[in-house]
N, C-alpha and C positions, 0 to 999 in steps of 0.2 A: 651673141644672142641676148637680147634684152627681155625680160619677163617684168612686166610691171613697174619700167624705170629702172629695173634692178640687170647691171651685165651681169650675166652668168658665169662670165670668161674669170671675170673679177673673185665672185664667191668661189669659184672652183681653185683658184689659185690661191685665194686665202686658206678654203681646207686642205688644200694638198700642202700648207708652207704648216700648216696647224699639226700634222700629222708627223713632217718631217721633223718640227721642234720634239714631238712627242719620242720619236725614236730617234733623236739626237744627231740625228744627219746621217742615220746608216739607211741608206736608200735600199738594199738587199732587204731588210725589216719592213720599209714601208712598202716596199713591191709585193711583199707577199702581204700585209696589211691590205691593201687595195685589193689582192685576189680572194681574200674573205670576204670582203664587202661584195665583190663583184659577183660572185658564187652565191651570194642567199639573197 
């Protein structure tokens, strides 16, 4: 999906790689990370 020149696929991959750096590569942390977000 492009929005304004901008892929979306691109930004989403970058924050989901931003998130993983943040909880260190324990994917169980950012699963549940992403279910807070996805909940509010």
């Amino acid at each position: 999906l492009y929005v304004e020149g901008v892929s979306m696929l691109l930004s989403e991959r970058n924050e989901i790689g931003s998130m993983l750096d943040k909880h260190r590569g324990d994917l169980d942390k950012l699963i549940a990370d992403m279910r807070i977000l996805n909940a509010g």
